[in-house]
Backbone bond lengths (Angstrom), bond angles and torsions (degrees), N, CA, C in turn:
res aa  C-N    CA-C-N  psi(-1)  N-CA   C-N-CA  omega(-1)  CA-C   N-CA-C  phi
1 X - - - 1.460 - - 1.525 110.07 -
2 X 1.350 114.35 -37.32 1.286 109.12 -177.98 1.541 117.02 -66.65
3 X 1.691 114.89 -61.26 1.372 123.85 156.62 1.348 120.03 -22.06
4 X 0.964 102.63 -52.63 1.935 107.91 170.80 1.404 103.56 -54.64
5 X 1.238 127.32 -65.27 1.614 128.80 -145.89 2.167 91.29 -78.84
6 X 1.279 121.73 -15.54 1.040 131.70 169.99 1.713 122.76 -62.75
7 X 1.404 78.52 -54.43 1.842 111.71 174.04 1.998 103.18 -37.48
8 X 1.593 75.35 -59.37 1.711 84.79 -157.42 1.561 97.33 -84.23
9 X 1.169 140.20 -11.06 1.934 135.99 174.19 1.479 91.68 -70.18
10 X 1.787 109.92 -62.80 1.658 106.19 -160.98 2.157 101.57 -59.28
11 X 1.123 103.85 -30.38 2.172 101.44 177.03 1.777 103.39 -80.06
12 X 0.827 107.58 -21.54 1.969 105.90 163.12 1.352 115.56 -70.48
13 X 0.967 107.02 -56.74 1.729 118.89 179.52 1.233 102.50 -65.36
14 X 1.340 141.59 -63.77 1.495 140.55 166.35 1.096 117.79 -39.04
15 X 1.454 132.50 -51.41 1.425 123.21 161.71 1.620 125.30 -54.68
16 X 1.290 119.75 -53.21 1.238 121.59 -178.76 1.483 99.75 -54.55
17 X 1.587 137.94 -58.92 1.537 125.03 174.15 1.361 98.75 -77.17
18 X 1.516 153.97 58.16 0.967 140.46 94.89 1.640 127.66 -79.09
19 X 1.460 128.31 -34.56 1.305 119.91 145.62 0.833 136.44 -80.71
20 X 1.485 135.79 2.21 1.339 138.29 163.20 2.032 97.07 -76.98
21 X 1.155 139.35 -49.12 1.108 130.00 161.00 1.718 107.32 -55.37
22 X 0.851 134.11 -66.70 1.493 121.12 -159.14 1.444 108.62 -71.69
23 X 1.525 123.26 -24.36 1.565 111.49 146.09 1.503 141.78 -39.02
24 X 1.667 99.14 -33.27 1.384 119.24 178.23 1.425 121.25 -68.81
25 X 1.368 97.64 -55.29 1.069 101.13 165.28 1.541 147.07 -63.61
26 X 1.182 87.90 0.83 1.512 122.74 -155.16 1.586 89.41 -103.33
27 X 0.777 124.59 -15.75 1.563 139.19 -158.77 1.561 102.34 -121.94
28 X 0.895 112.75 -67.03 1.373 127.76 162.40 1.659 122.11 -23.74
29 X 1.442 106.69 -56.37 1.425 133.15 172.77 1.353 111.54 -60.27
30 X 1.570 106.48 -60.56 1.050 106.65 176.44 2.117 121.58 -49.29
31 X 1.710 106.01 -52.08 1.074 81.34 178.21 1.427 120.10 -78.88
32 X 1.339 125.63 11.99 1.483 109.13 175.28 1.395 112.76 -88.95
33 X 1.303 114.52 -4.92 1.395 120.40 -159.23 1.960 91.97 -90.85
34 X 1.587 107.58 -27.63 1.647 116.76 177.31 1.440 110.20 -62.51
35 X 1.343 129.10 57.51 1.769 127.19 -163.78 1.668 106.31 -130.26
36 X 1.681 110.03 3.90 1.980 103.85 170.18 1.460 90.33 -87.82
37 X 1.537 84.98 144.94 1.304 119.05 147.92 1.422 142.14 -92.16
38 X 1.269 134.65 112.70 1.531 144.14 179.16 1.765 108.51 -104.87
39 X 1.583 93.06 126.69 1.395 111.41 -178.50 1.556 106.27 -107.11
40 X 1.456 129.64 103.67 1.531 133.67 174.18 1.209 92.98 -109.29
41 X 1.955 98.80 160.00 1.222 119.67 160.13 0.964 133.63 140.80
42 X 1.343 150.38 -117.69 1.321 127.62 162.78 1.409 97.08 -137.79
43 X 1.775 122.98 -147.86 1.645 132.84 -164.64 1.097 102.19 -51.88
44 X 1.463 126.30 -60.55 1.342 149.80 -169.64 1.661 100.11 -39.93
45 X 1.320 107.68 -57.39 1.683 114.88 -177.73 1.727 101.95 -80.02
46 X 0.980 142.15 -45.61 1.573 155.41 -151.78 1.565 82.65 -83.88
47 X 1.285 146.42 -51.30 1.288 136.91 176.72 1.738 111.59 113.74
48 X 1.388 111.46 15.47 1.038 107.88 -177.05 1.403 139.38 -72.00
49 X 1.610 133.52 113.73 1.455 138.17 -122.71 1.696 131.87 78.26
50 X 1.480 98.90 11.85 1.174 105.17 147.65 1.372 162.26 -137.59
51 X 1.997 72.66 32.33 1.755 95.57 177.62 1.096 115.80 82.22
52 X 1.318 127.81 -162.30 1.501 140.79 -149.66 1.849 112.07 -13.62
53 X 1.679 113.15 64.70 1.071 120.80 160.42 1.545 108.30 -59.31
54 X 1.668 96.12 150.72 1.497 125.74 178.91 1.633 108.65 -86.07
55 X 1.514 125.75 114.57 0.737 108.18 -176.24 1.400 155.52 -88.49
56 X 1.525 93.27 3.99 1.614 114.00 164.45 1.468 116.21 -93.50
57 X 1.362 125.49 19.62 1.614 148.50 150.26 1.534 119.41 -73.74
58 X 1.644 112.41 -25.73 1.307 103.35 156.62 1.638 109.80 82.26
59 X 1.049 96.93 -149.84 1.292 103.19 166.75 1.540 128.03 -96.90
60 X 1.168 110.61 23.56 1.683 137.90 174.92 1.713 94.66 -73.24
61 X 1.636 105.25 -65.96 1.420 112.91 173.51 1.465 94.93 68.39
62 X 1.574 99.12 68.77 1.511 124.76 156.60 1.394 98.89 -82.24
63 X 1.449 131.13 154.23 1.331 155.12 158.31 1.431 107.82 -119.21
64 X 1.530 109.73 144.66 1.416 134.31 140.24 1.014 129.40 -51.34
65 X 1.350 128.02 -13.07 1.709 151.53 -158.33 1.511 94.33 -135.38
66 X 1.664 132.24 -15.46 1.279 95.70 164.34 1.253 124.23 -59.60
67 X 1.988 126.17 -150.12 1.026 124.37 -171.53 1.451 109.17 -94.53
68 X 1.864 110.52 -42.38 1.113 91.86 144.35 1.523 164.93 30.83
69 X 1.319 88.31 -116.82 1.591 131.37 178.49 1.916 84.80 -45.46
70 X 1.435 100.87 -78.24 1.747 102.75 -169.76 1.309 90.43 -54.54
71 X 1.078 149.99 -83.51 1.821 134.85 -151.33 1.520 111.44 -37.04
72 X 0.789 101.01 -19.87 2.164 116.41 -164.94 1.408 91.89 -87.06
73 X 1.530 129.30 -61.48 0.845 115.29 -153.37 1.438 111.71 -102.86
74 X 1.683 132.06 3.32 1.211 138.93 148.53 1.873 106.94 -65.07
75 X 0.975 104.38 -33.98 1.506 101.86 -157.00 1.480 120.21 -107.49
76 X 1.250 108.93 -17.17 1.821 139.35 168.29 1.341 83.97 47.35
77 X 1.261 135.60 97.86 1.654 133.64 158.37 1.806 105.67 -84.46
78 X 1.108 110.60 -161.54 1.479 99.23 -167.52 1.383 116.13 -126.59
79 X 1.235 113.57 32.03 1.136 141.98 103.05 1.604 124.36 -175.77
80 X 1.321 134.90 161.07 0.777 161.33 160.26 1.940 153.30 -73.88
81 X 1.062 102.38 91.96 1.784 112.19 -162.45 1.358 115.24 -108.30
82 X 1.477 122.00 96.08 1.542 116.55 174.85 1.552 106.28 -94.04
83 X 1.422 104.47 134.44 1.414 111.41 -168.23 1.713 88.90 -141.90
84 X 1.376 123.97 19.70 1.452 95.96 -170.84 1.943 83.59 -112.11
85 X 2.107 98.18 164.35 1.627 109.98 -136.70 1.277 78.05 -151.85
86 X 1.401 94.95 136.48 2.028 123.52 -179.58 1.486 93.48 -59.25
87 X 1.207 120.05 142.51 1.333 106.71 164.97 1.808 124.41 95.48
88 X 1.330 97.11 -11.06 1.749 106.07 -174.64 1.134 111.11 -48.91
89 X 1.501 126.76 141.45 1.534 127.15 161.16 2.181 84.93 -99.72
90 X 1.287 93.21 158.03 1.839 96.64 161.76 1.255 121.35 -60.41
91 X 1.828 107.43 -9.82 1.894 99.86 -179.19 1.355 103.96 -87.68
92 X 1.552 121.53 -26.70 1.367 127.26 -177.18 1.185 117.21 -70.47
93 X 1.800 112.86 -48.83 1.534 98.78 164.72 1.728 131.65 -70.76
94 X 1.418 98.81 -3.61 1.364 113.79 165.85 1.944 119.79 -62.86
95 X 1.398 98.99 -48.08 1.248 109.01 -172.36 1.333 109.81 -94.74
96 X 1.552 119.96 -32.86 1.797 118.14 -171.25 1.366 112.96 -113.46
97 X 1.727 126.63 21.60 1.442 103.07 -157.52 1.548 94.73 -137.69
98 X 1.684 111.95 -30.39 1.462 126.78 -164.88 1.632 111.33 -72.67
99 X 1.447 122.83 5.22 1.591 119.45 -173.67 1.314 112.96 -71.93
100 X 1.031 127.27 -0.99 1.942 127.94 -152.85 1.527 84.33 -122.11
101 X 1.909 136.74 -0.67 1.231 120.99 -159.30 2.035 80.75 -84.58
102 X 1.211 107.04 -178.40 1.436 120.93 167.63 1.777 121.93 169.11
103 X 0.899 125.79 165.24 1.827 120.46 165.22 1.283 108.45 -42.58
104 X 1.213 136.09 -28.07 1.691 126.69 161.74 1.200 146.72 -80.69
105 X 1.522 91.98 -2.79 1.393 102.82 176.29 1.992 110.60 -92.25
106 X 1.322 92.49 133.09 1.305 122.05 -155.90 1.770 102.70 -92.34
107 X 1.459 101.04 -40.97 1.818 97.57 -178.03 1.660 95.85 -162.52
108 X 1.201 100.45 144.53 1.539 133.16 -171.12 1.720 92.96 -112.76
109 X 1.361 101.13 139.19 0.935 94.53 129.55 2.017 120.90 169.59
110 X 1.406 120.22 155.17 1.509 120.86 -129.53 1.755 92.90 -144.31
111 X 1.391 90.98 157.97 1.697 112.31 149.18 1.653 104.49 -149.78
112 X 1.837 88.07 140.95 1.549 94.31 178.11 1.334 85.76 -168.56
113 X 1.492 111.01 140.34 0.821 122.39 163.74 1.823 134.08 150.68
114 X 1.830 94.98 -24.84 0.975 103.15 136.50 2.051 158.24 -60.60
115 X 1.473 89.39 -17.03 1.429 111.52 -167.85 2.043 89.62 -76.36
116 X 1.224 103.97 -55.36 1.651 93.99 177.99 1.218 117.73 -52.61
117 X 1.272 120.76 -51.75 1.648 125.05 170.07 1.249 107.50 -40.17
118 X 1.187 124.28 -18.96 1.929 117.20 178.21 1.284 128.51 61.34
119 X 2.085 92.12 50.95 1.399 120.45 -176.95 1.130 90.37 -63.03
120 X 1.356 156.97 -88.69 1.417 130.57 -142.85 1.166 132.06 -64.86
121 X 1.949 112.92 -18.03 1.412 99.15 173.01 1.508 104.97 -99.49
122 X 1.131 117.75 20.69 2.130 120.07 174.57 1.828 79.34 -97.51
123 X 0.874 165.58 -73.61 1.167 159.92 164.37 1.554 149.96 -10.84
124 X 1.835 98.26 -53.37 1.523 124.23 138.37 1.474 115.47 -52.69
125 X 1.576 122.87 -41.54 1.468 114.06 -172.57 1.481 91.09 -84.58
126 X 0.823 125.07 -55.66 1.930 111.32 -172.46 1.222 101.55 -55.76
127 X 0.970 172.42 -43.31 1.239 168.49 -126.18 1.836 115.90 -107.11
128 X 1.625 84.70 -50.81 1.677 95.27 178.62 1.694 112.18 -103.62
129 X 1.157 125.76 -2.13 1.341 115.00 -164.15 1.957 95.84 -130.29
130 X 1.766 94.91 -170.14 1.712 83.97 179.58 1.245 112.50 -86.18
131 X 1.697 94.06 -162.00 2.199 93.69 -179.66 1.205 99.79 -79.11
132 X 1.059 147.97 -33.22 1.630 143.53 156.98 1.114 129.93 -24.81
133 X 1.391 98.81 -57.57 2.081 107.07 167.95 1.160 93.98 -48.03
134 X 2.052 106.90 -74.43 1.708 110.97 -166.79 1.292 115.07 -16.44
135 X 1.252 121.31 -80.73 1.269 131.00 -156.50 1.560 108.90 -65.40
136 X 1.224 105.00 -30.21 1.791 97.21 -174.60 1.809 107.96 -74.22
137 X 1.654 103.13 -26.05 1.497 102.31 165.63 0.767 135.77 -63.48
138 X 1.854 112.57 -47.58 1.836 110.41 142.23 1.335 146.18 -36.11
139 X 1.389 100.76 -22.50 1.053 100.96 -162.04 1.981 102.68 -96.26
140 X 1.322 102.77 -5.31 1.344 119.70 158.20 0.975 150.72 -70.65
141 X 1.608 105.19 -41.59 1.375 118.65 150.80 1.745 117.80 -74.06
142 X 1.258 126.28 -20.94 1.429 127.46 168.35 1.489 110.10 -60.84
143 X 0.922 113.59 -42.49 1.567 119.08 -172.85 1.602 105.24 -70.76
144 X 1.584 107.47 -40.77 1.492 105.30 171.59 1.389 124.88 -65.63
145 X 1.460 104.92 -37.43 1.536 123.12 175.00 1.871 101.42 -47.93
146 X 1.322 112.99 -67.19 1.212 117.51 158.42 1.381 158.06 20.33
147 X 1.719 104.13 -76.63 1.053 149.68 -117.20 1.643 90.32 -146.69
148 X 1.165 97.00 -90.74 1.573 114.44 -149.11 1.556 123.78 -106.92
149 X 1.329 116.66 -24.49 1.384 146.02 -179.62 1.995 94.79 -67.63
150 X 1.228 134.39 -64.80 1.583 139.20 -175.57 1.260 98.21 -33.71
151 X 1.488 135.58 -61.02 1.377 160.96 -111.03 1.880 81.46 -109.64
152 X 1.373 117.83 -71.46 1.019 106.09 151.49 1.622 142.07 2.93
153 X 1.467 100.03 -91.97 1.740 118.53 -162.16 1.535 68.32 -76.66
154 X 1.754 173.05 -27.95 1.512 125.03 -162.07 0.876 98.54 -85.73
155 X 1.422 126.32 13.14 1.793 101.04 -157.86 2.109 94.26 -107.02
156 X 1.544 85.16 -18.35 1.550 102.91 -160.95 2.095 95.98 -91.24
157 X 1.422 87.93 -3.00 2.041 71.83 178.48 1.242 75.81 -123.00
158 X 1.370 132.90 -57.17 1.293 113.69 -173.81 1.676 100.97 -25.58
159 X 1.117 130.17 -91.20 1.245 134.12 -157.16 1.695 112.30 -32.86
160 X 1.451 102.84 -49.90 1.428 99.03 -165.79 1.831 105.88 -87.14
161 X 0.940 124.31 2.27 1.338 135.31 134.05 1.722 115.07 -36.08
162 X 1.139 97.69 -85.06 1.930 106.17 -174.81 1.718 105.46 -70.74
163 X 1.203 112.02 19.16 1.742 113.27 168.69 1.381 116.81 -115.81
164 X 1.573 108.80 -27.67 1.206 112.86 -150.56 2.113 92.75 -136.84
165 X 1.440 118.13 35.35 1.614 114.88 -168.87 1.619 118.94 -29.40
166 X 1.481 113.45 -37.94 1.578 108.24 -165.96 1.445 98.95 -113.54
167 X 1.324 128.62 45.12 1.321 131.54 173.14 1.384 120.59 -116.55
168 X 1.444 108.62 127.03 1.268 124.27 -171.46 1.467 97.46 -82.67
169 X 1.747 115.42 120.63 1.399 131.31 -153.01 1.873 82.46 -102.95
170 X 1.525 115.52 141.49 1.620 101.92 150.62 1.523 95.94 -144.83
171 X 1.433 120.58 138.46 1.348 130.80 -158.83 2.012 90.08 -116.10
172 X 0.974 111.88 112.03 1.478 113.80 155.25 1.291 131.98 -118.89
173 X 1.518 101.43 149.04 1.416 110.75 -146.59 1.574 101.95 -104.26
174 X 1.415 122.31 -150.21 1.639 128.50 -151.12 1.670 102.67 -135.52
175 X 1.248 97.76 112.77 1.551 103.11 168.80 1.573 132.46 -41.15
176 X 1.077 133.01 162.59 1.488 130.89 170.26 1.485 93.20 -85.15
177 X 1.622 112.98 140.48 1.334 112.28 -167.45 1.780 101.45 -98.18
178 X 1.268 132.20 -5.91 1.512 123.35 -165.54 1.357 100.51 -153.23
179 X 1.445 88.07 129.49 2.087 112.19 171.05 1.619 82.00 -61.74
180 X 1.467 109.98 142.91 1.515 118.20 159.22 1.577 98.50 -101.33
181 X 1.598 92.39 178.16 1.388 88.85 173.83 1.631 124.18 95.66
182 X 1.046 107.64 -17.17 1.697 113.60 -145.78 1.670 85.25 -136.37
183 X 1.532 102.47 138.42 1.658 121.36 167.55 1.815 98.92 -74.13
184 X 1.596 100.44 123.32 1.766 101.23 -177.22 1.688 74.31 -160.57
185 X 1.660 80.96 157.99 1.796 103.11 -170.03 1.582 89.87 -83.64
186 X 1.359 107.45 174.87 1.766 114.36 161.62 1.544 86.00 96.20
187 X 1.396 107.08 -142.92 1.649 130.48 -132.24 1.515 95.44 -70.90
188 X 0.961 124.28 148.02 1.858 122.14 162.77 1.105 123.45 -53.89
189 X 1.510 133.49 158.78 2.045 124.00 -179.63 1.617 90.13 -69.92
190 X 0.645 116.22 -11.97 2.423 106.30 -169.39 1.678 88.62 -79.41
191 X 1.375 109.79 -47.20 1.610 115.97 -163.84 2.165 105.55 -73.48
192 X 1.516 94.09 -42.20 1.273 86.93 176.71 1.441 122.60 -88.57
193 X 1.096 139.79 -23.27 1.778 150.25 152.75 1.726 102.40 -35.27
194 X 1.919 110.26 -39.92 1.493 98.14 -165.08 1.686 100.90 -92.38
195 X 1.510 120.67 -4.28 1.501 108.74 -172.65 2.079 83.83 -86.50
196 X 1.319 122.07 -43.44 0.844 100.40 -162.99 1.668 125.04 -73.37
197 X 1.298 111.79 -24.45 1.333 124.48 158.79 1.784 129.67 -47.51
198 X 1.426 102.82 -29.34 1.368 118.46 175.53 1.222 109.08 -78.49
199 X 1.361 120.39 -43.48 1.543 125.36 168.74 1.531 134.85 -47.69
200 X 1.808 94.95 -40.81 1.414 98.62 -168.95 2.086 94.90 -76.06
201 X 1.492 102.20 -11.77 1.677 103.64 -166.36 2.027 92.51 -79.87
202 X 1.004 103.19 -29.78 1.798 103.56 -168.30 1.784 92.76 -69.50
203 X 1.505 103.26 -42.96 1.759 90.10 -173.13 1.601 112.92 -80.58
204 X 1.359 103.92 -17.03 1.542 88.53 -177.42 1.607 104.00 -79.53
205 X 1.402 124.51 -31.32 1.251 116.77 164.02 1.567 133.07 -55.79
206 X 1.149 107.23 -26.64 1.573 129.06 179.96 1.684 101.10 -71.47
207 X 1.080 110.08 -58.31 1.406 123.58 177.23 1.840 128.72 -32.60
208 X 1.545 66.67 -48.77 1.740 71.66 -164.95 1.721 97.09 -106.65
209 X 1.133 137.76 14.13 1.884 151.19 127.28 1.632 92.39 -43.49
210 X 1.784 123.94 -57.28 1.072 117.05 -154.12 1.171 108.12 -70.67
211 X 1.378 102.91 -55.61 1.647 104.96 -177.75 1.786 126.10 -76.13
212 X 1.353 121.11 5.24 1.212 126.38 143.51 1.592 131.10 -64.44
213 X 1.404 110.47 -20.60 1.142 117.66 176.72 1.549 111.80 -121.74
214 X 1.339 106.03 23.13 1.324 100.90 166.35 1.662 123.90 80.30
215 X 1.245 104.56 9.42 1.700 105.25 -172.64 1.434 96.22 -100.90
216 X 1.491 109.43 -176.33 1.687 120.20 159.40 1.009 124.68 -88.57
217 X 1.368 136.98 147.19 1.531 137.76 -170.22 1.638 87.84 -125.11
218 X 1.467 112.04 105.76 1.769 121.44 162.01 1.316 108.34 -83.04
219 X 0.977 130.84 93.61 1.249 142.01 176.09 1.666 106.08 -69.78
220 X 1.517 130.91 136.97 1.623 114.64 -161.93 2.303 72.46 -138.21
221 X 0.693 130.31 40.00 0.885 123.78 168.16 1.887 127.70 -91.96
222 X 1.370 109.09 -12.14 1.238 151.32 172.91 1.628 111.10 -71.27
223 X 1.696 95.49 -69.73 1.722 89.26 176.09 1.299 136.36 -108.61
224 X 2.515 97.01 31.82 1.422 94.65 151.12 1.374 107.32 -91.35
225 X 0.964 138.35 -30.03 1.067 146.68 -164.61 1.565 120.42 -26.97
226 X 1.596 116.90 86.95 1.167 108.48 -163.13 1.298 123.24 115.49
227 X 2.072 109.57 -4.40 0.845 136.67 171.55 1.415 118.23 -109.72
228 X 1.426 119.46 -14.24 1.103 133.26 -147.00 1.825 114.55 -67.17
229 X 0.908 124.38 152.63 1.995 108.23 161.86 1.517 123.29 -39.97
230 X 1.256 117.70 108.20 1.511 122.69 176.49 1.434 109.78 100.62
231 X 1.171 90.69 24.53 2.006 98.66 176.45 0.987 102.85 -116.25
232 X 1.669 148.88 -5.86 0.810 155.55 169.27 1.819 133.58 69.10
233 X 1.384 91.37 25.71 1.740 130.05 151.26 1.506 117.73 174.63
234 X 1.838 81.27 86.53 1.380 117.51 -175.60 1.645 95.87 -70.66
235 X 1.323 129.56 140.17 1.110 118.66 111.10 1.575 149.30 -96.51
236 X 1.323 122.40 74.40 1.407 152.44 -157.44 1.129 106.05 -160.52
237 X 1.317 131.99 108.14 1.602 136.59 143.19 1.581 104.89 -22.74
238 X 1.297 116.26 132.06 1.814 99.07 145.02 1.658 99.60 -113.37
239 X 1.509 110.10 -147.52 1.399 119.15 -146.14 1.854 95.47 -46.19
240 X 1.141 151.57 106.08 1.867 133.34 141.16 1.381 100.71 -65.89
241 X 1.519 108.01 107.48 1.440 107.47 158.94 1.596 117.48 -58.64
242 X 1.769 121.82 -27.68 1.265 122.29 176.88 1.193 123.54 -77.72
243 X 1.693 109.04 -3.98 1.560 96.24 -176.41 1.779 82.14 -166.23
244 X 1.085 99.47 100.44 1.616 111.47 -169.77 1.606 120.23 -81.12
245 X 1.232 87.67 -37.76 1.883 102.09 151.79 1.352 121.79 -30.78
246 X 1.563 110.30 -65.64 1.608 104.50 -169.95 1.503 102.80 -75.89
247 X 1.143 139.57 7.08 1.502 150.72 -152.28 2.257 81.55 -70.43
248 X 1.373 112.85 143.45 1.619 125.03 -156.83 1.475 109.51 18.28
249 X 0.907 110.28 54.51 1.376 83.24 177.67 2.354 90.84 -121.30
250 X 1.541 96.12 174.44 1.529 91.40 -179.84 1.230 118.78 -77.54
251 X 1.255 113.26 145.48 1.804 114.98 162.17 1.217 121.40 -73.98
252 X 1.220 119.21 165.51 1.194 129.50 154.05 1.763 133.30 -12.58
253 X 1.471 93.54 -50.67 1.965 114.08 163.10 1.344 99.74 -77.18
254 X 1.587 138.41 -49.19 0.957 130.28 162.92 1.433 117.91 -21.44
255 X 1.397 107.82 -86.92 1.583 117.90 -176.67 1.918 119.10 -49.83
256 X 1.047 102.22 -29.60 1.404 126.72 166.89 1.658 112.30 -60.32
257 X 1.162 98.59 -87.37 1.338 113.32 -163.06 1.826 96.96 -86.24
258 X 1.199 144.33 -7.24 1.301 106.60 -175.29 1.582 92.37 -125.22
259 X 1.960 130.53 -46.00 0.965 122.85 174.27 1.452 119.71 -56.84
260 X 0.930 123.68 -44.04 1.628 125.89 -153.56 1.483 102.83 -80.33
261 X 1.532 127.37 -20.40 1.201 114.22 -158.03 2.411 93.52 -93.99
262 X 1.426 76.88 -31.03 1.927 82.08 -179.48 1.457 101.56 -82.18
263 X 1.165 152.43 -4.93 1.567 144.12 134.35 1.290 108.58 -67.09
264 X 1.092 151.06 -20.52 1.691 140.99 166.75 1.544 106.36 -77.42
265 X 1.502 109.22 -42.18 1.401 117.98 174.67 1.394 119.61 -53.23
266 X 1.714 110.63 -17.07 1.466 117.01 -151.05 1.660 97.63 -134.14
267 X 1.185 99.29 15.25 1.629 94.55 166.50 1.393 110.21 -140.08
């Protein structure tokens, strides 16, 4: 009787550290199995202005040379989905970009947020009109930034939150586009002080969306610095009258040298 009641303590105990190990592992698996990568977002993420577009991206104007593209292919995750598109508002990557999220995806990661602010037409008006317009256009999208833009990005991490549970989210934001200070052709210092002032307001808003919900905010504002338009190895397009599209957006060194190094920093 005793042997018996022995029998069955030492097969209790063996079972319980047999599922307490195969839980682990079980766990274990699971997070190793969390290792794709998904690229959302808009130009900024899609790589647009730095050439060697993909050509079944369309008019998305994905690159191989975005930041991306290089994180993917330094880091070979197990697998890989670029879905981010020139031009994104946060409802678009809301509705057309989030299908590739899942329990395996391992790291996210996006910019959006400028395209609602109505970076290209705060841009078109500085460019073609006076510092008066400028600023009153800025001063339009600030108010939206504000206002209405927060409401926005929860709905857009919220979401990719409940798609993507064990994914390390990193949200990066938008450089200041102009060295002040400095004699450079183009926009006036009143016109360029207010694009860059609007910027630092989109990331500090972006920022703290990010860090309410728990993601990373890569801030790349750091390693243009010194790159900027009128510094005299910009990486930033300014106006291409031949291709008006890439008009601020990053180059090639851009995507290189200023995105890629604050996503390594940020994962």
């Amino acid at each position: 009787m005793r042997r018996s009641r022995l029998v069955v303590l030492v097969s209790s105990f063996l079972l319980a550290v047999g599922t307490a190990l195969t839980g682990a592992a079980t766990a274990q698996g699971a997070e190793a199995a969390a290792t794709g990568y998904v690229a959302l977002g808009d130009s900024y993420s899609s790589g647009v202005g730095s050439g060697s577009y993909i050509g079944s991206s369309g008019d998305c104007k994905r690159s191989t040379k975005a930041y991306p593209s290089l994180w993917a292919a330094a880091n070979s995750p197990s697998s890989f989905n670029f879905t981010a598109c020139s031009g994104a508002r946060t409802d678009e990557v809301l509705a057309g970009q989030l299908t590739p999220l899942g329990t395996g995806t391992g790291l996210v990661t996006l910019s959006a947020g400028g395209n609602d602010a109505g970076f290209a037409d705060v841009m078109t008006t500085c460019v073609l009109q006076s510092d008066s317009a400028c600023v009153s256009r800025i001063n339009t999208a600030r108010a939206y930034v504000g206002s209405t833009l927060p409401g926005k990005l929860d709905t857009l991490y919220s979401t990719i939150r409940s798609k993507a549970p064990a994914a390390r989210v990193v949200v990066l934001g938008y450089p200041r586009f102009y060295l002040l200070g400095q004699s450079c052709l183009g926009l006036s210092e009143a016109k360029r002080k207010a694009i860059n002032d609007a910027s630092d307001l989109l990331n500090s808003t972006i920022a703290k969306r990010v860090a309410d919900h728990g993601f990373t905010f890569a801030d790349v504002r750091s390693p243009f610095t010194g790159h900027e338009i009128c510094s005299g190895n910009s990486w930033l397009h300014s106006v291409n009258w031949l291709n008006v599209g890439e008009s601020y957006h990053p180059t090639a060194a851009g995507q290189s040298g200023g995105y890629l190094p604050a996503l390594n920093n940020a994962v």
